[in-house]
PQR file with spaces between the fields and no chain letter, atoms N, CA, C, O and H, PARSE charges and radii, in Angstrom:
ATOM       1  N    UNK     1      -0.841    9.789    3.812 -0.4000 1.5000
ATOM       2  CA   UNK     1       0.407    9.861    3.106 -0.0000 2.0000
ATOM       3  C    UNK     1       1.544   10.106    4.091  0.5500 1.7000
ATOM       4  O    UNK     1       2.498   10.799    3.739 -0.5500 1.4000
ATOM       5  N    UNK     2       1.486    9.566    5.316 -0.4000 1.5000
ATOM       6  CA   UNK     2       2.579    9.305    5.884 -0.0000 2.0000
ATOM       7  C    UNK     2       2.765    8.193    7.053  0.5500 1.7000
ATOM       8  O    UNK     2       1.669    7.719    7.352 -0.5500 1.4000
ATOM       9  H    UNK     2       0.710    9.003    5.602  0.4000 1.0000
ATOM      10  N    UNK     3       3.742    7.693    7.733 -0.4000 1.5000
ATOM      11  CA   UNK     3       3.791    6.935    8.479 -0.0000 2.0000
ATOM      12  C    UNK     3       3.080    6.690    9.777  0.5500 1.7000
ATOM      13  O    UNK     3       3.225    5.741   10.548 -0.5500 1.4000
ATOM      14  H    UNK     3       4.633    8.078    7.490  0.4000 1.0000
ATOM      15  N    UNK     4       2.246    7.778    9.876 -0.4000 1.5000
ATOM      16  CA   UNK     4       0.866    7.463   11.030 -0.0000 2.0000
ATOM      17  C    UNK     4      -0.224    7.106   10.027  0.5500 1.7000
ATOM      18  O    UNK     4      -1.022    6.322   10.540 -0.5500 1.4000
ATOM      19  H    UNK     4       2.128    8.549    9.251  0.4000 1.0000
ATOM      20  N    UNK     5      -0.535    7.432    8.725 -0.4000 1.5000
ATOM      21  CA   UNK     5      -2.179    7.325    8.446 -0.0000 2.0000
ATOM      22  C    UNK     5      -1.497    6.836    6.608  0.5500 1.7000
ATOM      23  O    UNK     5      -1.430    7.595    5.641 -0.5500 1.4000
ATOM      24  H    UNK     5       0.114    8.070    8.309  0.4000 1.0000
ATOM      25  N    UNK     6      -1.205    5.779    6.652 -0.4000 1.5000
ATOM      26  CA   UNK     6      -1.093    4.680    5.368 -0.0000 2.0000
ATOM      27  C    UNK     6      -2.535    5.332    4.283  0.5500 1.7000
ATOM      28  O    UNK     6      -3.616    5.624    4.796 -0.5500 1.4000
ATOM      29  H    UNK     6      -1.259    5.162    7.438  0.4000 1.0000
ATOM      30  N    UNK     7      -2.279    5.460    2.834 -0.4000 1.5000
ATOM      31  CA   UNK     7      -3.001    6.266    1.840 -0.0000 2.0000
ATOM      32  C    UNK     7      -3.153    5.684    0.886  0.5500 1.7000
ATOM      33  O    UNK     7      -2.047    5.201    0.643 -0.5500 1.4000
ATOM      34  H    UNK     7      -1.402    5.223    2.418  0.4000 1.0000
ATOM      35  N    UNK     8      -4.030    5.303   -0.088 -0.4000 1.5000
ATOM      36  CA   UNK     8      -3.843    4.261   -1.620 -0.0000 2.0000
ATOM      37  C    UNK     8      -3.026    5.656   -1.945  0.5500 1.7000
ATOM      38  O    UNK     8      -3.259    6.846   -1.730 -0.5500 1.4000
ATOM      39  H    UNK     8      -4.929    5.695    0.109  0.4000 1.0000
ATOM      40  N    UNK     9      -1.695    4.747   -2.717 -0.4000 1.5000
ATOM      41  CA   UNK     9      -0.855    4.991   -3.897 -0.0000 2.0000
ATOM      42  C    UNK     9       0.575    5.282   -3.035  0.5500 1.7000
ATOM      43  O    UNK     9       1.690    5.285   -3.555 -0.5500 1.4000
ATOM      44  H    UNK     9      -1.506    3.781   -2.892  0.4000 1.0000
ATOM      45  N    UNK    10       0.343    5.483   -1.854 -0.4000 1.5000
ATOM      46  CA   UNK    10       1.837    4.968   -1.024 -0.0000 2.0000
ATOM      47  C    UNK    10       2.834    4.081   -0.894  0.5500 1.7000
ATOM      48  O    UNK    10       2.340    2.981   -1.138 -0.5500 1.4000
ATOM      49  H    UNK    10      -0.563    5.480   -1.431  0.4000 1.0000
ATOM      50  N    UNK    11       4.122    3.954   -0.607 -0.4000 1.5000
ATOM      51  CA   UNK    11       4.364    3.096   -0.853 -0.0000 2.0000
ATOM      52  C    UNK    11       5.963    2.424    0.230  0.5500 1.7000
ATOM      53  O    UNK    11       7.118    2.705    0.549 -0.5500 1.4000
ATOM      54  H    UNK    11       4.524    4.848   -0.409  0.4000 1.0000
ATOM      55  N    UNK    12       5.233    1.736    0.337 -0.4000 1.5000
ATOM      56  CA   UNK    12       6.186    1.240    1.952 -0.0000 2.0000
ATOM      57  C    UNK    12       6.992   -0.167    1.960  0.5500 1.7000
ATOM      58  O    UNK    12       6.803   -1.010    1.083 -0.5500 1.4000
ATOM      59  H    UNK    12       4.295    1.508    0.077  0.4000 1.0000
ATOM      60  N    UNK    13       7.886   -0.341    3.001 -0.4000 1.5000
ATOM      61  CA   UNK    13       8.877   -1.029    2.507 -0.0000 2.0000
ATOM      62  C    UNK    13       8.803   -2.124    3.342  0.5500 1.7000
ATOM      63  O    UNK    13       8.004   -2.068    4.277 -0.5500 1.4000
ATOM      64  H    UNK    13       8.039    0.344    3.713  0.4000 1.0000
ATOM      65  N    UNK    14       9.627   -3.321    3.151 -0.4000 1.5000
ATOM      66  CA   UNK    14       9.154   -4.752    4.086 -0.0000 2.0000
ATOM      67  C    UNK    14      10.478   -5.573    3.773  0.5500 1.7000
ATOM      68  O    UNK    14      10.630   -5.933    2.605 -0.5500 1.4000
ATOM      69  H    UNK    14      10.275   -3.366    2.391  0.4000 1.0000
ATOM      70  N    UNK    15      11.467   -5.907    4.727 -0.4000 1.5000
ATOM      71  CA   UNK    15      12.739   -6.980    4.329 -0.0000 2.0000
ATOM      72  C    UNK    15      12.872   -6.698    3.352  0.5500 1.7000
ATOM      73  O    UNK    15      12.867   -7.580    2.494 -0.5500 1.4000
ATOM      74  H    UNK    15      11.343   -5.614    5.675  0.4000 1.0000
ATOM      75  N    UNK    16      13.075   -5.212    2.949 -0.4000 1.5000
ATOM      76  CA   UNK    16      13.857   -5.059    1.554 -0.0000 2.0000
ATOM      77  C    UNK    16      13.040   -4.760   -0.165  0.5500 1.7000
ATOM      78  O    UNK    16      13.318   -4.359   -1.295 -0.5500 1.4000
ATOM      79  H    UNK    16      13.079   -4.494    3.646  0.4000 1.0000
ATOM      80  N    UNK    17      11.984   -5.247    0.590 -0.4000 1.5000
ATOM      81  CA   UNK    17      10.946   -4.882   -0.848 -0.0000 2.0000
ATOM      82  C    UNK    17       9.613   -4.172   -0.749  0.5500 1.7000
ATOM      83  O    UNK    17       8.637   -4.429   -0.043 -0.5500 1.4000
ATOM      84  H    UNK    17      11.758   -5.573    1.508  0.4000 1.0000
ATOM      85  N    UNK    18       9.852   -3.063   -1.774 -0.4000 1.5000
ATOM      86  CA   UNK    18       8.443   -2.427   -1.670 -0.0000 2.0000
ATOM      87  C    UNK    18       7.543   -2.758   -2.323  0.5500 1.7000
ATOM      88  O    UNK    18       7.599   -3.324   -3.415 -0.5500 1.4000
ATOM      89  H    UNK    18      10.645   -2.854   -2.347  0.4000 1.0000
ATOM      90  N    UNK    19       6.137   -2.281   -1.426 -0.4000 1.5000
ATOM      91  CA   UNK    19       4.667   -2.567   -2.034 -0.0000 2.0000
ATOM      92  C    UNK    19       4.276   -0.659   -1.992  0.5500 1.7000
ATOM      93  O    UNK    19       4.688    0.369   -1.455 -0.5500 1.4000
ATOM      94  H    UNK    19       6.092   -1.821   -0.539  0.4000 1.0000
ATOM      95  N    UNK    20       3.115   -1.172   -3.051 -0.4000 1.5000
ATOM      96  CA   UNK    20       2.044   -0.090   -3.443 -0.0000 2.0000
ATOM      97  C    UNK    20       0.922   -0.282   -2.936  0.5500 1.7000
ATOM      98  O    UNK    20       0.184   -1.229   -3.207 -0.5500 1.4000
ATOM      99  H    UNK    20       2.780   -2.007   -3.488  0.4000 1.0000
ATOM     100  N    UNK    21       0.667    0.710   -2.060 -0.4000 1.5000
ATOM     101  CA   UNK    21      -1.225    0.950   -0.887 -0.0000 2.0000
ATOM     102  C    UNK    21      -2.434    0.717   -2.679  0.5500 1.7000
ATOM     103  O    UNK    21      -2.750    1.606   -3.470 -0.5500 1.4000
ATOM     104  H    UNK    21       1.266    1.480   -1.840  0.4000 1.0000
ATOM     105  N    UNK    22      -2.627   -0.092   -2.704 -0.4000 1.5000
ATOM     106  CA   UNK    22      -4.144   -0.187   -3.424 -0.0000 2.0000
ATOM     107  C    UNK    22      -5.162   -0.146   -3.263  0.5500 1.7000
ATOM     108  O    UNK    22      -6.036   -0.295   -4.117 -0.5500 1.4000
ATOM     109  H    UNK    22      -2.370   -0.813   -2.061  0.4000 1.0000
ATOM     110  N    UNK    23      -5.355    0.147   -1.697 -0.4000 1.5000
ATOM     111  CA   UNK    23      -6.931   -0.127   -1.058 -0.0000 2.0000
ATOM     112  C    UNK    23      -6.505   -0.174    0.376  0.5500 1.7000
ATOM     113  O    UNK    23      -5.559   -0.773    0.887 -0.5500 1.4000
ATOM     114  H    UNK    23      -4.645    0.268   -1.003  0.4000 1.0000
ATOM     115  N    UNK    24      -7.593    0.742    1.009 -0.4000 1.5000
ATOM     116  CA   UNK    24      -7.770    0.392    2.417 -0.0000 2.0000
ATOM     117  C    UNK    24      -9.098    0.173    2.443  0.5500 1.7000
ATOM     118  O    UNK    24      -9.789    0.855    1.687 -0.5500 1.4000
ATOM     119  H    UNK    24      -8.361    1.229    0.594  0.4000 1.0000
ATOM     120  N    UNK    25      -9.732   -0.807    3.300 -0.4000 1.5000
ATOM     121  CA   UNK    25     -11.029   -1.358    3.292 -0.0000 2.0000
ATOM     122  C    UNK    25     -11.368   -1.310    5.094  0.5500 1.7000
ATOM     123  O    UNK    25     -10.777   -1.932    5.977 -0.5500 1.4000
ATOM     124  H    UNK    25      -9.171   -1.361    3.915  0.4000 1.0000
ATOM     125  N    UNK    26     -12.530   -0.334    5.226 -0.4000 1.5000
ATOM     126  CA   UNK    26     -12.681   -0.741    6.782 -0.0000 2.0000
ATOM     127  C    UNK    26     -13.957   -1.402    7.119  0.5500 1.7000
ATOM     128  O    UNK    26     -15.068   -1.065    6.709 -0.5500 1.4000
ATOM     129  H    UNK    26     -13.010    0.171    4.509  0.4000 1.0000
ATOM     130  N    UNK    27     -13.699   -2.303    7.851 -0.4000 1.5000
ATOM     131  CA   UNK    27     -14.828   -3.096    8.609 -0.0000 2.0000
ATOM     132  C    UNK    27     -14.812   -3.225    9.777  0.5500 1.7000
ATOM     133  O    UNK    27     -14.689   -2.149   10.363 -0.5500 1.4000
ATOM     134  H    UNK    27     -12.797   -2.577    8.184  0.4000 1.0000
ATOM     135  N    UNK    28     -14.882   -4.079   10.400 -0.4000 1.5000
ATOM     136  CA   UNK    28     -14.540   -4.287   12.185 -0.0000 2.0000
ATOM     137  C    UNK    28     -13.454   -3.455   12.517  0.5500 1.7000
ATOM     138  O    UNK    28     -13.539   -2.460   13.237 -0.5500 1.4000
ATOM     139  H    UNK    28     -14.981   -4.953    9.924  0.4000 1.0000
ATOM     140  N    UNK    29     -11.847   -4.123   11.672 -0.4000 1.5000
ATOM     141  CA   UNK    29     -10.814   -3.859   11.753 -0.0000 2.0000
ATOM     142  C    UNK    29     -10.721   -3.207   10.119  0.5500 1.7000
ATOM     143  O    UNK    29     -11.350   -3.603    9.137 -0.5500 1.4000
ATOM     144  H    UNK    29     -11.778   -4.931   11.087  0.4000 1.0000
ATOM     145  N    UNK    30      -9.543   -1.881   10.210 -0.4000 1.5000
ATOM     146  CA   UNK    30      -9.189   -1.590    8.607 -0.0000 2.0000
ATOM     147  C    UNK    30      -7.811   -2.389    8.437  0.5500 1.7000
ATOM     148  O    UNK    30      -6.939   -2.698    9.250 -0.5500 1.4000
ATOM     149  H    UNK    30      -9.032   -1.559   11.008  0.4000 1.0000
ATOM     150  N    UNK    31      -7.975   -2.624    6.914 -0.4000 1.5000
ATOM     151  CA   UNK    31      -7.354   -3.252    6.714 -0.0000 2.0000
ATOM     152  C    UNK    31      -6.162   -2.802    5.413  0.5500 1.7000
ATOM     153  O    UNK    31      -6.724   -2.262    4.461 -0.5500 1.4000
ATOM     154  H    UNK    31      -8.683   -2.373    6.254  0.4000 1.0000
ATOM     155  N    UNK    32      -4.850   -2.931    5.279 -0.4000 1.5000
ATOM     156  CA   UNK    32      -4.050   -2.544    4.117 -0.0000 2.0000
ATOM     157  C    UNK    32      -4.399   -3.269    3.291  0.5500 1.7000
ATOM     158  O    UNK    32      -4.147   -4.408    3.685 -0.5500 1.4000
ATOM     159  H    UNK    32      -4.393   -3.370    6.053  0.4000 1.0000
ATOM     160  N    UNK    33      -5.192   -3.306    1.612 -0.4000 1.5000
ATOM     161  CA   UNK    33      -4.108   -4.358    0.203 -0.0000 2.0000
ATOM     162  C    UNK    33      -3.334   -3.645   -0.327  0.5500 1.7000
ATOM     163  O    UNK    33      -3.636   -2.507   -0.687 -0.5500 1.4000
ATOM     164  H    UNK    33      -5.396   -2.381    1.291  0.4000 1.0000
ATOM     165  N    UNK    34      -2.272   -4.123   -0.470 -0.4000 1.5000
ATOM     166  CA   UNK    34      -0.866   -3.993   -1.178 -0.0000 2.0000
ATOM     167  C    UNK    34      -0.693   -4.963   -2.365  0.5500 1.7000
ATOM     168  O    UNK    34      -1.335   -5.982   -2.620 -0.5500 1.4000
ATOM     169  H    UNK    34      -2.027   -5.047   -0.177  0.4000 1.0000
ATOM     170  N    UNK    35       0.433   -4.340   -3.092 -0.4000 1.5000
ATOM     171  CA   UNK    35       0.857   -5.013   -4.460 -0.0000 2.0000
ATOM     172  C    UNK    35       2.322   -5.348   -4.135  0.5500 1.7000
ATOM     173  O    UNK    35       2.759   -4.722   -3.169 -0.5500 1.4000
ATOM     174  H    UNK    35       0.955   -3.513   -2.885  0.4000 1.0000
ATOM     175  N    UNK    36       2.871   -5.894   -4.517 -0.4000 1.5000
ATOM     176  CA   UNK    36       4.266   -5.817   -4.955 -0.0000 2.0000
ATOM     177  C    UNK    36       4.580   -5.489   -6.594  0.5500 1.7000
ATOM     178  O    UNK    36       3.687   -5.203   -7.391 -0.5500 1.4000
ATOM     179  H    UNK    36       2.516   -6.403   -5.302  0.4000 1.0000
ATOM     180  N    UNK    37       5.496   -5.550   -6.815 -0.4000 1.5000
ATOM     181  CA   UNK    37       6.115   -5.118   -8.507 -0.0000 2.0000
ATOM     182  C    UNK    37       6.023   -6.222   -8.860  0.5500 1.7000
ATOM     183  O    UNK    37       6.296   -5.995  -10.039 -0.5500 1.4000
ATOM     184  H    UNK    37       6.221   -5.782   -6.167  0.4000 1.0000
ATOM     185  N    UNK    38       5.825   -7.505   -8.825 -0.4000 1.5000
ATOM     186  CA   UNK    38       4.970   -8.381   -9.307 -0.0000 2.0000
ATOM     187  C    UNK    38       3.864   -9.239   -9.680  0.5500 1.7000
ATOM     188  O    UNK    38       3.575  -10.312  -10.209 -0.5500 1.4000
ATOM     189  H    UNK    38       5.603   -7.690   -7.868  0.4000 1.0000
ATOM     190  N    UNK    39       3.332   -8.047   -9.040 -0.4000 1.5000
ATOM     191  CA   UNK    39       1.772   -7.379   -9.089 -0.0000 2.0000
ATOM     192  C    UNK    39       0.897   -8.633   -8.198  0.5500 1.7000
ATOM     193  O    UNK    39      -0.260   -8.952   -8.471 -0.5500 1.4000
ATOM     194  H    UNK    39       3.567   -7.176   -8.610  0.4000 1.0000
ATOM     195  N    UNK    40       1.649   -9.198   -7.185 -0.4000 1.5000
ATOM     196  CA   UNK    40       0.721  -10.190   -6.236 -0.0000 2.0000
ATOM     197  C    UNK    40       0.641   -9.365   -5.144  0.5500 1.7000
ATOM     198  O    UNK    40       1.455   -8.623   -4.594 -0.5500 1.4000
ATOM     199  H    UNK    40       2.589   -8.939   -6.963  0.4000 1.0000
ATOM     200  N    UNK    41      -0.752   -9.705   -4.900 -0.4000 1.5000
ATOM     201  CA   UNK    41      -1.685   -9.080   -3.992 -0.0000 2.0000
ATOM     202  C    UNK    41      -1.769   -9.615   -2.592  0.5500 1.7000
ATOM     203  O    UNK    41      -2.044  -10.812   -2.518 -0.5500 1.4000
ATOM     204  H    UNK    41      -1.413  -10.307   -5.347  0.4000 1.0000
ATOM     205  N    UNK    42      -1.581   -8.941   -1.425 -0.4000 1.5000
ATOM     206  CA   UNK    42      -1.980   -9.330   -0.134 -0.0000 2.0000
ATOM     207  C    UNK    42      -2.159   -8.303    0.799  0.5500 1.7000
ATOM     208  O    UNK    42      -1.859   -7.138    0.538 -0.5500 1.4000
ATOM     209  H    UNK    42      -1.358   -7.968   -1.484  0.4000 1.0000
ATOM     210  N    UNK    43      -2.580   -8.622    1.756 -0.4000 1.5000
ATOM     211  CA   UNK    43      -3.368   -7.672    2.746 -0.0000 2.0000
ATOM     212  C    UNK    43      -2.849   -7.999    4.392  0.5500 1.7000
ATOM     213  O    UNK    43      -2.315   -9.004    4.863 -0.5500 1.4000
ATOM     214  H    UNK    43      -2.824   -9.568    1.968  0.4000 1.0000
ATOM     215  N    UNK    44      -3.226   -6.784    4.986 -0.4000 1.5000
ATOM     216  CA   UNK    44      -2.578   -6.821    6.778 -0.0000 2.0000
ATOM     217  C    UNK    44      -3.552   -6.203    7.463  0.5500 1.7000
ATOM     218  O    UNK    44      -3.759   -5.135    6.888 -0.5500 1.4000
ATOM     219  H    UNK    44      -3.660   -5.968    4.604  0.4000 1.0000
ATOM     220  N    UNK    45      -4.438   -6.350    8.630 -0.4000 1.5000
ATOM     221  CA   UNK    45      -4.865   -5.252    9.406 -0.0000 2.0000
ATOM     222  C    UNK    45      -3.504   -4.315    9.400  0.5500 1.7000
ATOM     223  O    UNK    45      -2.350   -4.619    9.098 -0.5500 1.4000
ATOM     224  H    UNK    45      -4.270   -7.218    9.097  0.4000 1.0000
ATOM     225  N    UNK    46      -4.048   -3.105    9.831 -0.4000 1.5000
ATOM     226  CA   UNK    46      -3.348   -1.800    9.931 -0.0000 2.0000
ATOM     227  C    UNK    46      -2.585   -1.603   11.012  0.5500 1.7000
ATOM     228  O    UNK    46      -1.690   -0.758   11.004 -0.5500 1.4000
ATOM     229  H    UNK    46      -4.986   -2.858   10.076  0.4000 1.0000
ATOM     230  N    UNK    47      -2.876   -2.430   12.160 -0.4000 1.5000
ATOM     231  CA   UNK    47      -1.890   -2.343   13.276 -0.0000 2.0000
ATOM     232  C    UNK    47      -1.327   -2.887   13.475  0.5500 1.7000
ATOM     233  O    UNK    47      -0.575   -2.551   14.390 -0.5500 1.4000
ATOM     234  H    UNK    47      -3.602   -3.117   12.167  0.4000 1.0000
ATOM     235  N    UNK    48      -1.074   -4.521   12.717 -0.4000 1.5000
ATOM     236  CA   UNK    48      -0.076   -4.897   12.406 -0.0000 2.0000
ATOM     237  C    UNK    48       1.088   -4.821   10.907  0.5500 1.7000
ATOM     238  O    UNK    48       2.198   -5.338   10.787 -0.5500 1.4000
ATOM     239  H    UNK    48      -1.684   -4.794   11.974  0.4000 1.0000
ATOM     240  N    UNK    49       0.500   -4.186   10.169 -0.4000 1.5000
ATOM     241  CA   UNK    49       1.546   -3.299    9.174 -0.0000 2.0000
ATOM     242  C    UNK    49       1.886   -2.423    9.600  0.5500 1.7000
ATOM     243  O    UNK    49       3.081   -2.365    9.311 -0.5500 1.4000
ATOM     244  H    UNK    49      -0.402   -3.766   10.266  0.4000 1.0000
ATOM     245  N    UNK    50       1.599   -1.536   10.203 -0.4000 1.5000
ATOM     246  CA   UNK    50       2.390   -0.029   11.216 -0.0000 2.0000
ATOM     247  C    UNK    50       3.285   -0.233   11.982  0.5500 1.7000
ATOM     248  O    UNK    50       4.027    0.676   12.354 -0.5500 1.4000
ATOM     249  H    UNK    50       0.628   -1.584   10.437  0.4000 1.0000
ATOM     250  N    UNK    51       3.440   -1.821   12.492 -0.4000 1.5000
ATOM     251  CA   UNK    51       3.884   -2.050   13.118 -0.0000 2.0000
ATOM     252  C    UNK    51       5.221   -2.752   12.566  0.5500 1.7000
ATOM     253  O    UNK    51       6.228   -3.161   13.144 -0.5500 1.4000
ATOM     254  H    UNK    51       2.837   -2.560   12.190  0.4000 1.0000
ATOM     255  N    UNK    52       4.869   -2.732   11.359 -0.4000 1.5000
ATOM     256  CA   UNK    52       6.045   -4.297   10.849 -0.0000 2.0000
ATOM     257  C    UNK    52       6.200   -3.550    9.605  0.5500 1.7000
ATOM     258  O    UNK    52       6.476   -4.448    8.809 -0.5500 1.4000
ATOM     259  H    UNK    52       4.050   -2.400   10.889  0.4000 1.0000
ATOM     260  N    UNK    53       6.192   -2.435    8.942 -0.4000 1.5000
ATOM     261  CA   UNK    53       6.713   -1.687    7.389 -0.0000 2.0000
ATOM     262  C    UNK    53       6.762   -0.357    7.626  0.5500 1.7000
ATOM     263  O    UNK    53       5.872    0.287    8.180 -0.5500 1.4000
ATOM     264  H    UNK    53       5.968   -1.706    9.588  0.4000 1.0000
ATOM     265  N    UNK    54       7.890    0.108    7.173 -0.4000 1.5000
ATOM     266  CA   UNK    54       8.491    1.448    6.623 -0.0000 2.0000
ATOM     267  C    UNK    54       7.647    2.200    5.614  0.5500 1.7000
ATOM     268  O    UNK    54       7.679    1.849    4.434 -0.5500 1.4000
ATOM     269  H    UNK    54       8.613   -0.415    6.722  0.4000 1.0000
ATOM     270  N    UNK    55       7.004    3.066    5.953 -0.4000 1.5000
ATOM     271  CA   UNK    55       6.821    4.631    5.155 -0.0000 2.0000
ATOM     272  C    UNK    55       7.824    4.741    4.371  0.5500 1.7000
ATOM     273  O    UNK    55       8.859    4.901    5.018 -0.5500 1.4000
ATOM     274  H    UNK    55       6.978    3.351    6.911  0.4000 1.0000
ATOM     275  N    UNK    56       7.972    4.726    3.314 -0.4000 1.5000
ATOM     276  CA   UNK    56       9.258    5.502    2.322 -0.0000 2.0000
ATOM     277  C    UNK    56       8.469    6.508    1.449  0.5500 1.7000
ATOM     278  O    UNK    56       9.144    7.536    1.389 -0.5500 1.4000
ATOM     279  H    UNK    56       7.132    4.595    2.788  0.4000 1.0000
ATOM     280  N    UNK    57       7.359    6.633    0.771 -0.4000 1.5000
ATOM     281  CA   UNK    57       7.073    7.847   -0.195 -0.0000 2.0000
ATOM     282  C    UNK    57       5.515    7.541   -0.592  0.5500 1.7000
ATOM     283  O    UNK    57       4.890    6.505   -0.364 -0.5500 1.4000
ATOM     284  H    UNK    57       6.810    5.798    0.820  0.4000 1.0000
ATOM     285  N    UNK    58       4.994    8.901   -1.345 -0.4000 1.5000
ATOM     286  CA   UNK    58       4.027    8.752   -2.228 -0.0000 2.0000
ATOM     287  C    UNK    58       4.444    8.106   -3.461  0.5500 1.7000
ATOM     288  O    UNK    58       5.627    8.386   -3.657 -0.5500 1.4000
ATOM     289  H    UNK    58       5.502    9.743   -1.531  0.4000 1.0000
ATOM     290  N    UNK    59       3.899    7.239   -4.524 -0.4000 1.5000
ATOM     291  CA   UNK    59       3.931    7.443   -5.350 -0.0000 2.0000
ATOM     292  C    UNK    59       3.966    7.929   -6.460  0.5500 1.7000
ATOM     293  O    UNK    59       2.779    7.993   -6.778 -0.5500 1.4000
ATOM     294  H    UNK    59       2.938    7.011   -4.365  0.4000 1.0000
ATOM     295  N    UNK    60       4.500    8.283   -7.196 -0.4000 1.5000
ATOM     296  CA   UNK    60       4.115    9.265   -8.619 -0.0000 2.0000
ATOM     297  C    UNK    60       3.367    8.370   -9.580  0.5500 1.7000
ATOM     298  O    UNK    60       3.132    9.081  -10.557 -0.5500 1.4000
ATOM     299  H    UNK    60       5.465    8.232   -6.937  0.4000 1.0000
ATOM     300  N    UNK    61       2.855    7.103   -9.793 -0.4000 1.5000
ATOM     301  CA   UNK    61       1.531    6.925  -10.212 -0.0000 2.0000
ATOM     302  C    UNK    61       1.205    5.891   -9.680  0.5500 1.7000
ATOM     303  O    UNK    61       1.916    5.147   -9.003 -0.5500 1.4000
ATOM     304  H    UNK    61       3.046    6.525   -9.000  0.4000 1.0000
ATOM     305  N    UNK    62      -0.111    5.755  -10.008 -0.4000 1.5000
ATOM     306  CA   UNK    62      -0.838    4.688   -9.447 -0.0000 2.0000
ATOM     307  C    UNK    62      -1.913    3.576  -10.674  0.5500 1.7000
ATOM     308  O    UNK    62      -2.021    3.349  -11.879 -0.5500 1.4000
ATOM     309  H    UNK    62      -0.688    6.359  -10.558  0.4000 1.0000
ATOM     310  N    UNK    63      -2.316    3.303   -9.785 -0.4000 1.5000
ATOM     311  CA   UNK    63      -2.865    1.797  -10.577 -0.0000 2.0000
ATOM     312  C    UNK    63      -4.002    1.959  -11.477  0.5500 1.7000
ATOM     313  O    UNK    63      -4.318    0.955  -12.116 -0.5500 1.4000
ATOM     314  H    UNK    63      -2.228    3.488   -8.806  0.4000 1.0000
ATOM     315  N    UNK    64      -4.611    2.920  -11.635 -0.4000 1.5000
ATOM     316  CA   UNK    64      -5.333    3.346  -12.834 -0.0000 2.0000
ATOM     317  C    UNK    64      -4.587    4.219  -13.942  0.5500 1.7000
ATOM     318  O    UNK    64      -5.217    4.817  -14.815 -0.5500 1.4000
ATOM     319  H    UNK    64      -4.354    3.735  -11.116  0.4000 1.0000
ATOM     320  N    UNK    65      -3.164    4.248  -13.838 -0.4000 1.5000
ATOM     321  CA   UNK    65      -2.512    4.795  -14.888 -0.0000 2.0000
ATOM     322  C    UNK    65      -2.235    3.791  -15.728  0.5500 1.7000
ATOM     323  O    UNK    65      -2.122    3.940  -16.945 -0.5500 1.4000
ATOM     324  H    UNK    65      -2.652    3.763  -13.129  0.4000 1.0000
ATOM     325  N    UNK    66      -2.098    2.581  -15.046 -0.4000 1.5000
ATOM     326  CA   UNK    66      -1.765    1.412  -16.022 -0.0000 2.0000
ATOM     327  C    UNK    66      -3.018    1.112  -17.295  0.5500 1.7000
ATOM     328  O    UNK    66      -2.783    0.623  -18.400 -0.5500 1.4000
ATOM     329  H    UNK    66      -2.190    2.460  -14.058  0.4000 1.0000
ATOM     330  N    UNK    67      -4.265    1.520  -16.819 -0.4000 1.5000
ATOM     331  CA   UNK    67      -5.453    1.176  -17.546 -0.0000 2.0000
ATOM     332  C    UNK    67      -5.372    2.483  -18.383  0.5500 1.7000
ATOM     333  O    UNK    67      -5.916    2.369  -19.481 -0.5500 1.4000
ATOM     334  H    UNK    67      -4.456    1.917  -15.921  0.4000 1.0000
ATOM     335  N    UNK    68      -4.981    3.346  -18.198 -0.4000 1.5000
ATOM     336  CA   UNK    68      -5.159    4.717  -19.132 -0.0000 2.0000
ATOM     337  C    UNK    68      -5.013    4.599  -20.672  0.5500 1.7000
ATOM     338  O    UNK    68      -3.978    4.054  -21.056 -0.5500 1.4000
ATOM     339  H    UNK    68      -4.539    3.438  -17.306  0.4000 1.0000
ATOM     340  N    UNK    69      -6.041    5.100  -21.772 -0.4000 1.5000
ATOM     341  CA   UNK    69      -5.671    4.744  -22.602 -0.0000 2.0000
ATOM     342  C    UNK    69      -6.158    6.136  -23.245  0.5500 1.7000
ATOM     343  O    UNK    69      -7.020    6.888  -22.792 -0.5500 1.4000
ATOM     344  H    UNK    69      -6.882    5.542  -21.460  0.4000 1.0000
ATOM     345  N    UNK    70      -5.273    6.315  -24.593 -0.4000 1.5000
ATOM     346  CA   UNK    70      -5.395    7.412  -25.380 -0.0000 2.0000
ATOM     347  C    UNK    70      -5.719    7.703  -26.490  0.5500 1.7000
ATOM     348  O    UNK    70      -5.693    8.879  -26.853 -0.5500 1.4000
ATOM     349  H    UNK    70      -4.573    5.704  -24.961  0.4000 1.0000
């Protein structure tokens, strides 16, 4: 949850538009998926998103709030 160590439900900024951390997946290399607010999905190794997006905040919810039901 900050600009050294990227967290699901973070949320960081790119030419002006933010995405939401949905997943970090490690294999060889770890890797970011991100959302945008139009809920399309894409992904970066981690050392080149650290390198190329802004840290701005945690989230106050995340992507299993959308499924929540009561």
């Amino acid at each position: 949850m900050s600009a050294e160590k990227p967290e699901v439900g973070d949320v960081w900024e790119r030419h002006g538009y933010k995405y939401h951390i949905v997943d970090i997946r490690h294999w060889e290399l770890t890797y970011i998926y991100y959302i945008d607010k139009d809920l399309n999905e894409d992904y970066e190794p981690i050392d080149i998103f650290l390198n190329n997006w802004k840290y701005l905040c945690k989230s106050k919810a995340s992507i299993e709030d959308l499924f929540e039901m009561e």
